[in-house]
C-alpha positions in Angstrom: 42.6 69.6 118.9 45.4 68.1 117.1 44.2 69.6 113.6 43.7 73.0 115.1 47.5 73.2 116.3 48.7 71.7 113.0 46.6 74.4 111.3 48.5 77.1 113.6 51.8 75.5 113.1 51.2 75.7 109.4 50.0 79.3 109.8 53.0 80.5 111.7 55.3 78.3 108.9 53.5 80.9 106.1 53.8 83.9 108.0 57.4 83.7 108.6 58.1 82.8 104.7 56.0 85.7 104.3 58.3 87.9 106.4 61.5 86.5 105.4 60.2 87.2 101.8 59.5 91.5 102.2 62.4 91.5 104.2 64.8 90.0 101.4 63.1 91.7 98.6 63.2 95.0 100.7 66.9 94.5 101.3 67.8 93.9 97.7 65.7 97.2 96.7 67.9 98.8 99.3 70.8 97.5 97.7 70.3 98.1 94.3 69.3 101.6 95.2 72.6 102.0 96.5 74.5 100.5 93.4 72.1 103.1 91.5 73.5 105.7 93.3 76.4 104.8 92.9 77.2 104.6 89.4 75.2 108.1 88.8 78.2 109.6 91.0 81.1 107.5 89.0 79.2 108.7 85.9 79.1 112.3 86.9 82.8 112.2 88.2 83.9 110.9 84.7 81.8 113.9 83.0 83.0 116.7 85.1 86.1 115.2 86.7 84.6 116.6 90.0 84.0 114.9 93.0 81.9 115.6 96.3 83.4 117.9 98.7 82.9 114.3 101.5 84.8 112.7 98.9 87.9 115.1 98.7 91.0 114.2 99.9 91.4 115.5 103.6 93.4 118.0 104.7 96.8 117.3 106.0 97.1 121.2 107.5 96.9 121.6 110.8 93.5 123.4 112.3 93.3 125.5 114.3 96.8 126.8 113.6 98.9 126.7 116.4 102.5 128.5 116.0 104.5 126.2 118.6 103.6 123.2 115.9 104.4 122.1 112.7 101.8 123.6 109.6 101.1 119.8 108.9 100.1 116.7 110.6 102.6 115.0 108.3 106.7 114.3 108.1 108.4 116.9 106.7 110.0 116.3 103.3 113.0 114.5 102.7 115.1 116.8 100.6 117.3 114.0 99.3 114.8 112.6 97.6 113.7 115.7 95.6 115.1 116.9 92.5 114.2 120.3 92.0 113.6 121.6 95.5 113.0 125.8 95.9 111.0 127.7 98.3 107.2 129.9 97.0 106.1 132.2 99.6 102.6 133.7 98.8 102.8 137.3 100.7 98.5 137.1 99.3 97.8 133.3 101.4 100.5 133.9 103.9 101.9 130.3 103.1 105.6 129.3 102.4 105.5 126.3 99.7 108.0 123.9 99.5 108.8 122.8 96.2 109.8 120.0 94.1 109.6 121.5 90.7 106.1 121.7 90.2 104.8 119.4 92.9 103.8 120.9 96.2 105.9 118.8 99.0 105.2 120.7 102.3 102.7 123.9 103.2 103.8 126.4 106.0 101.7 128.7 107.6 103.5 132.4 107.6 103.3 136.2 108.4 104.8 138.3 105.6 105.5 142.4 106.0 103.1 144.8 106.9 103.6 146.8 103.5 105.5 149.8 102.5 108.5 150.3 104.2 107.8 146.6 105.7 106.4 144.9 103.3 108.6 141.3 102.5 111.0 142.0 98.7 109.1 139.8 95.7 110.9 139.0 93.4 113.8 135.7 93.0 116.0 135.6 95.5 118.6 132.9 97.2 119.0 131.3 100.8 121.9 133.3 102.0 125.3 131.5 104.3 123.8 133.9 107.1 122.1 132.1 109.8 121.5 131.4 113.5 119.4 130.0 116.5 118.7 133.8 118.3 118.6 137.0 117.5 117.6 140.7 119.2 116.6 143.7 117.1 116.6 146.6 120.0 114.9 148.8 117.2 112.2 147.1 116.7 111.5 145.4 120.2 111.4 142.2 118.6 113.7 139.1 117.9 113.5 135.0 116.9 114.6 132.4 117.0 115.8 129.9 114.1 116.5 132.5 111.5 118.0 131.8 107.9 119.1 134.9 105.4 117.3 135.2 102.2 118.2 138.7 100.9 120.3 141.4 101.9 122.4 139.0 104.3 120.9 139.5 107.3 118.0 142.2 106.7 115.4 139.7 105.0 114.9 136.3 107.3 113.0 132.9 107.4 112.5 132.6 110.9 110.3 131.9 114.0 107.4 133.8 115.5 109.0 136.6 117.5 110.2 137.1 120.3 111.3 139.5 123.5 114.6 140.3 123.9 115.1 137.3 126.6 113.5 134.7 124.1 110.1 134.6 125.5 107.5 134.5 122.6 105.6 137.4 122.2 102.2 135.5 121.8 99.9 138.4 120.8 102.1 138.2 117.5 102.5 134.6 116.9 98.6 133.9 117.3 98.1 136.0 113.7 100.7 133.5 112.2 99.2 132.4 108.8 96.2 135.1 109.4 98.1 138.2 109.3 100.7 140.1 107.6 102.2 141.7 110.6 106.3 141.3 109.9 109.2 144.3 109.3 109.5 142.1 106.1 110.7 139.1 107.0 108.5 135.6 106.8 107.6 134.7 110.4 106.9 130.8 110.9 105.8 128.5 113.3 108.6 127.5 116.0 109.0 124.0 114.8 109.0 125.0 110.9 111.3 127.8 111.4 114.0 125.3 113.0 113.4 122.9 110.2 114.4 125.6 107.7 117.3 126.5 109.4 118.4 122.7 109.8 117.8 121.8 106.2 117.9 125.1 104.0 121.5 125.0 102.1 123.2 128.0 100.6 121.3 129.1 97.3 118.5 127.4 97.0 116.0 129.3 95.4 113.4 131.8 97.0 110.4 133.1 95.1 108.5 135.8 96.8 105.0 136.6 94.9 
């Protein structure tokens, strides 16, 4: 009796050195396959300087775009610290750039003119002195709030998603901010980037309109 439990306790001691055995050997496979897989990526990143669309940098623009917050999930720039700071508003993306030089600092969703008569003026232009927190254009039904002057002092404007003439958004219109060019010619914004412009935009800075 005694021999036959030692044989079953030196049976059990085998089988679980067995075990432990695949297991380790099965784990290192694992984790060389890995490595492997990993240094074909690195290798094909230094080839083509490309990298999976998992491994991109994430988006700091806000989705789904919502016109009583900011275009990004991020600070707004500090304009102290930049050196060469102008405004880029693509009437194509519907997007206002901020701009330090070359270097991208801050996207804004926007809603440029319609066209003809409407459509927003390319071409360079300057942030005008003109500015204020509300105004009413009985013509067109419409008015904003947190306008700034870039042309034409007072006819061309940076400013929010419009508005009735007692202030009340006109939400039909806002929802098509950075979908739709639906303006008179001026570059609707969000609500909290058009009063970031008109806080921080100083006289002449430069306005390119493409």
């Amino acid at each position: 009796m005694q021999k036959q439990a030692l044989k079953k306790i030196i049976a059990g001691v085998i089988l679980c050195l067995v075990v432990t055995f695949v297991v380790v050997k099965a784990s290192d496979a694992l984790e060389q396959s890995q490595k492997n897989e990993q240094d074909k990526t690195e290798q094909t990143t230094k080839k083509t300087g490309k990298v999976k669309s998992s491994e991109k940098k994430k988006t700091v623009m806000r989705k789904p775009i919502n016109w009583k917050r900011s275009s990004e999930t991020v600070a707004y720039p500090d304009l102290d610290k930049a050196k060469d700071f102008w405004i880029h508003v693509s009437t194509k993306k519907s997007r206002v750039y901020l701009m330090d030089g070359k270097k991208k600092l801050y996207t804004m969703y926007a809603s440029t003119g319609k066209g003809g008569e409407q459509a927003t003026p390319k071409g360079n232009w300057h942030i005008q002195p003109e500015k204020g927190e509300f105004f009413y254009n009985g013509e067109s039904g419409e008015g904003a709030k947190y306008w700034v002057s870039f042309k034409d002092h007072g006819v061309y404007l940076f400013h929010s998603v419009p508005t009735d003439e007692n202030g009340n958004f006109i939400k039909d219109e806002a929802k098509e901010l950075g979908k739709k060019s639906n303006s008179h010619g001026c570059v609707r914004l969000s609500v909290p980037d058009a009063k970031w412009m008109y806080k921080n935009l100083e006289t002449n800075t430069k306005v390119v309109i493409d």
